[in-house]
N, C-alpha and C positions, 0 to 999 in steps of 0.2 A: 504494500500500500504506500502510495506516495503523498507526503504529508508538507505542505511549508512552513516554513518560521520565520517569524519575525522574532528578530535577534538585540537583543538590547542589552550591550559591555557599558561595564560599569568603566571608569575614568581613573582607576587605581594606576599606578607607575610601573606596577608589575601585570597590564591589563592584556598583555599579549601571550605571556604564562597562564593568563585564569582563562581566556577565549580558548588555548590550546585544552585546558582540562575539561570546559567546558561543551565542546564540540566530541570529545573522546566521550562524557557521558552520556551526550545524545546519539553518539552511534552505536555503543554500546545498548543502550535503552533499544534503540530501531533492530539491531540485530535479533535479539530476544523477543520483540513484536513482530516482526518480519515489517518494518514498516522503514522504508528510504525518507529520511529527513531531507529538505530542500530549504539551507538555511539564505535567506534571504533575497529565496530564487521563487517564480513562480507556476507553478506544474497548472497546465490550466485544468481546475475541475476538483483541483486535490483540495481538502481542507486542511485549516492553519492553524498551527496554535503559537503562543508568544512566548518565547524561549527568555527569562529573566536572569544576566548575570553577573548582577552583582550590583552593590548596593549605589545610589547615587541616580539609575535610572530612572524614579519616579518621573523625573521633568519630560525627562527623552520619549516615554509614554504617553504621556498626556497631551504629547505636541503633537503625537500621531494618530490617535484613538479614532478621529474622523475613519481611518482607515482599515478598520477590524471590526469583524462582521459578528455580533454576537450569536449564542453566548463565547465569549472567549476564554481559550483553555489557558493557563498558566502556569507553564514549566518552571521549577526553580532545582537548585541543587542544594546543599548542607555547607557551602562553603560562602566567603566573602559575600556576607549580610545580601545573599538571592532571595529569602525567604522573608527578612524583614521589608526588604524595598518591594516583593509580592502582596504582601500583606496590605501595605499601603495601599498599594494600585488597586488590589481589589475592593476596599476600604470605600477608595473613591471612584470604581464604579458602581457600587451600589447606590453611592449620594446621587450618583448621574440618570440613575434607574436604568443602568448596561446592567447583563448577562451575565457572570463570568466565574470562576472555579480555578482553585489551586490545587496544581499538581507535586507534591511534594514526598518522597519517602527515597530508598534506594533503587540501583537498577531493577530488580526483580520488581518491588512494589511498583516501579513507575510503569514499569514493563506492561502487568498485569490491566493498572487502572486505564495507562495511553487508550490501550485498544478500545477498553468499554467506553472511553470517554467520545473517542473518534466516532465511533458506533452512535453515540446519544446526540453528539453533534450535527451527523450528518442525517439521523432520522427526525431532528428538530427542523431543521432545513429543508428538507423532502415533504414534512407536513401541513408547510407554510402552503395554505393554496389548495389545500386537501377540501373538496365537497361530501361532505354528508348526507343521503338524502334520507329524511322521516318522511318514507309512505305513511300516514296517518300517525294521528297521535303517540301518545305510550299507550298501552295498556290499563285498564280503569286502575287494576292490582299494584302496579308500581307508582305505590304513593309518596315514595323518594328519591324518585328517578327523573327532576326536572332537569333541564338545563337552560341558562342564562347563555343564550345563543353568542351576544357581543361579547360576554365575560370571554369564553371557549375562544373566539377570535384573535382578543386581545393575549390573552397567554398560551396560546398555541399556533395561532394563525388556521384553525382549521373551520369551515367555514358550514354552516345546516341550513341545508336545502327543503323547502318541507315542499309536499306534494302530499295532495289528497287522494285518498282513496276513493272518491271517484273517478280519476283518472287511472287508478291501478286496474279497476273493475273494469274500465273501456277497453285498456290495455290488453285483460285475459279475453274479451271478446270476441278481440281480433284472431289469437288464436295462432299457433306459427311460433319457431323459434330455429334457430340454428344450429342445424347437427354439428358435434365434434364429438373429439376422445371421452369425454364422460358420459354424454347423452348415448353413444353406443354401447358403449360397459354397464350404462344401467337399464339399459331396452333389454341385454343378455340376460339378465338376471331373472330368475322364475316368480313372476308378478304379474297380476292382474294388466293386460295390453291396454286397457280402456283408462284405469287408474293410472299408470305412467303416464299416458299421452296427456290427459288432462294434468298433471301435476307440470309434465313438461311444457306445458301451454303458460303454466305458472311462468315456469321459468325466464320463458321468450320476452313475457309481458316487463317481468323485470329488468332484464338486459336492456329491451328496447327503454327503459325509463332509464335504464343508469347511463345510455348512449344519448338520449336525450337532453340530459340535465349536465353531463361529464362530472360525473359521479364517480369519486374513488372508494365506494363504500355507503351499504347502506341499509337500514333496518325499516321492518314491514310493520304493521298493526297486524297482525299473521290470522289472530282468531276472527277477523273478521272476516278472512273466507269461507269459514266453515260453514255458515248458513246459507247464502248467494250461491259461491262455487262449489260448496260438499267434498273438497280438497282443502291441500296447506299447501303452505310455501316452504316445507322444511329441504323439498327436494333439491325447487331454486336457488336458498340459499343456500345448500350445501352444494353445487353447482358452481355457482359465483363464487363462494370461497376459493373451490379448486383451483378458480381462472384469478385469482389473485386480484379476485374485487371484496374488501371485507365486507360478509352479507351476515344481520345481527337480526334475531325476531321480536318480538311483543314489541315494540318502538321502543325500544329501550336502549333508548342515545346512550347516557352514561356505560353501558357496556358495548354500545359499538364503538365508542374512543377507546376504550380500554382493550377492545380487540385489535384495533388500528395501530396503538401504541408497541402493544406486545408483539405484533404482528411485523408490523418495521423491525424492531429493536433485536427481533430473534430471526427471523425471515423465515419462520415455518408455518405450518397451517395451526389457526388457534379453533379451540372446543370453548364455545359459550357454553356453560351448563348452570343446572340447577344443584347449589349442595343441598343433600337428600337425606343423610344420616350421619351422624356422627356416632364415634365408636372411642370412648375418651381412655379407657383400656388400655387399647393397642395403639391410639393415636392415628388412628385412619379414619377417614372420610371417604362416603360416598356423593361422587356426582354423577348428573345424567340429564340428560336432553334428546332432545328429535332431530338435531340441524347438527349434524356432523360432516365435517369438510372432505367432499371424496377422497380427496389426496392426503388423509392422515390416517384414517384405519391400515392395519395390515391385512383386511379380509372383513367384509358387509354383507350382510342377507338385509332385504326392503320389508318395510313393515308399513304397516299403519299408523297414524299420528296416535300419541298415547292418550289422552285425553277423550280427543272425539272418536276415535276409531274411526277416522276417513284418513284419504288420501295415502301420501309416499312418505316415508321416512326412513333411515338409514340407523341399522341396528349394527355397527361395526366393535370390532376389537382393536383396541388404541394399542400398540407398543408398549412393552411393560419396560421400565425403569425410570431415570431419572424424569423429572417432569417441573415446569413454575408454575403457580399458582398467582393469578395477580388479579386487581380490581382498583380502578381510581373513580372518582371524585367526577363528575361532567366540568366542574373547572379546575381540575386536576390540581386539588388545595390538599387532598389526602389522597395515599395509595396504601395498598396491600400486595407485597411481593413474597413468596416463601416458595422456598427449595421443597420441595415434595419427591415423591418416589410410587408410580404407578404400580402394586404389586397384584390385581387383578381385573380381568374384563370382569365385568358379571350381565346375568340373564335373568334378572325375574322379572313376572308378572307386571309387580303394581309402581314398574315406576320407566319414565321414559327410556326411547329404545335403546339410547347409547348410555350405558355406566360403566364407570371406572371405578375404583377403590384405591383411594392416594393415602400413605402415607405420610405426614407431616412431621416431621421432628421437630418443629419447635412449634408444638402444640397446637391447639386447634380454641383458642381463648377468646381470638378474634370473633369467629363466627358468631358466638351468642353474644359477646359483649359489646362490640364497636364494629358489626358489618357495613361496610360500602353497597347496601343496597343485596338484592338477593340474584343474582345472576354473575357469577364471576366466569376468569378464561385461562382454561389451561391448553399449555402447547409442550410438547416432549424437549426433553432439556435442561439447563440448569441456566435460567438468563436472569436471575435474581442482580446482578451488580452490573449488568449496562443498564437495569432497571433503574437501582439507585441512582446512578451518575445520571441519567436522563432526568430525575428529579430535582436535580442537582442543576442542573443545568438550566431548568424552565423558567 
């Protein structure tokens, strides 16, 4: 990964000795990340961060900040006061209400945080500009599931689209969608021909709304098809996931950010679901939903929506091992990040098609006591710390 710097030598007498140690740490640091430093060069495309060293720089900074694109990252070293002339700078862009984060410990620790850091920078960047569309409202049931549209914009740059569910319903009427690699792999599958076609009718109508609006993601009022169309959209959105359009149901914005977020930050398919049971014993947790992303099971049989018993939904088995747990805030003022551990599919009866059985080692306290709402998102993995640094950074 190629990354630039902006280089900033302090004015010490021995400043061409401290620039030599100081460029040896940074390649040190780059080799260990695999990441090419470009010290006061410009790779077009790469992201930057501000390489601080040594003390005296404050002014040198300040003359140039016009020029550094928040949030801004800040590299320091343990030698010739880099950290107290960091401290400063960072100091004074918070008064400026700038961006920005100190990078400070040894090669190995710097090694570790650069990459998560790069990671949360450039998916803060990416989101700038991002459409959300809310096909209808939330959900009557999610009665703390609002979002302050401008807030969302103003500290994220991500922007909601709403579009009514009238237009969703014109949309399925039309009827039509576009074959590719999922809609053939779920037509194979031994399911009712009439029930596919209609759910995939779902599908079409979506697409055609998320190419209409250019839409990077978007959540449905879901149960409202089940009287009009006697289907669900679990198909569609688990469809649109695959194609790497984040698709979130019951209108429940704050967890389609929260899939968007986790979804950049890790770059795998994420499982909205519902926690389902808690197991305070063992430390595991069940979750489970209907909208599972074709491209995250290792192996699916199609079922029925769980609730209504109509339409498509996708009962797969998710990968067993490492796995994040996460959940934020619609103005992402709190989050919820924790390292989990997938150690069963499961199959029953009374609870929707896709379950998993996680794992939590650092307990499960959250849920009853201080939940972010009731729908959180897991994806296979361990992305808990480009999580923090992404908060870090917001």
């Amino acid at each position: 990964m190629d990354v630039n710097v902006k280089y900033y030598l302090s004015m010490n007498s021995d400043r061409q000795k401290r620039s030599d140690e100081n460029i040896a740490y940074l390649n040190e640091v780059g080799k260990k990340a695999d990441i090419t430093f470009h010290v006061d060069e410009k790779v077009a495309g790469a992201p930057e961060v501000v390489f601080i060293g040594g003390g005296g720089t404050e002014g040198k900074f300040k003359a140039t900040i016009d020029e550094l694109e928040d949030p801004i990252i800040i590299m320091t070293t343990g030698e010739n006061n880099s950290l107290a002339a960091s401290m400063e700078i960072l100091s004074y862009l918070k008064q400026e209400g700038r961006k920005g984060c100190i990078l400070h410990g040894d090669v190995d620790e710097a090694a570790v945080r650069i990459k998560d850091m790069l990671k949360a920078k450039v998916a803060l960047k990416k989101l700038k500009g991002f459409r959300l569309g809310a096909l209808g409202k939330s959900s009557d049931w999610l009665i703390s599931s609002n979002v302050d549209a401008q807030k969302l914009v103003e500290v994220s740059g991500m922007e909601i689209v709403n579009v009514s569910m009238d237009e969703v319903f014109e949309e399925i009427a039309k009827g039509g969608y576009e074959e590719n690699e999922f809609t053939k792999d779920l037509k194979a599958h031994d399911f009712n021909k009439d029930e596919l076609e209609k759910a995939l009718d779902i599908y079409g109508a979506f697409a055609r709304i998320k190419d209409k609006y250019d839409l990077q993601a978007l959540t449905v009022r879901c149960f409202d098809l089940l009287e009009p169309i006697k289907n669900t959209g679990c198909l569609g959105l688990a469809i649109l996931n695959a194609q790497g359009v984040y698709g979130g149901c019951e209108g429940d914005m704050p967890s389609l950010i929260s899939m968007v977020i986790l979804g950049e930050l890790s770059g795998k398919p994420v499982f909205m679901c519902n926690p389902s049971r808690i197991n305070k014993k063992d430390g595991n947790m069940v979750f489970a939903h209907c909208t599972l992303p074709v491209t995250m099971p290792c192996q699916y049989k199609l079922m029925t929506h769980y609730e209504s018993g109509l339409g498509v939904a996708i009962a797969g088995d998710v990968p067993l091992g490492e796995c994040t747990v996460f959940k934020c805030s619609g103005d992402l003022s709190r989050h919820f990040a924790q390292k989990g551990e997938i150690v069963k599919d499961l199959h029953e009866e009374a609870l929707c098609r896709t379950q998993i059985e996680v794992h939590l080692e650092d307990g499960l306290d959250y849920f009853t006591n201080e939940p972010i709402g009731n729908h959180h998102l897991v994806c296979n993995g361990d992305y808990t710390g480009v999580i923090e640094e992404f908060f870090k950074l917001v």
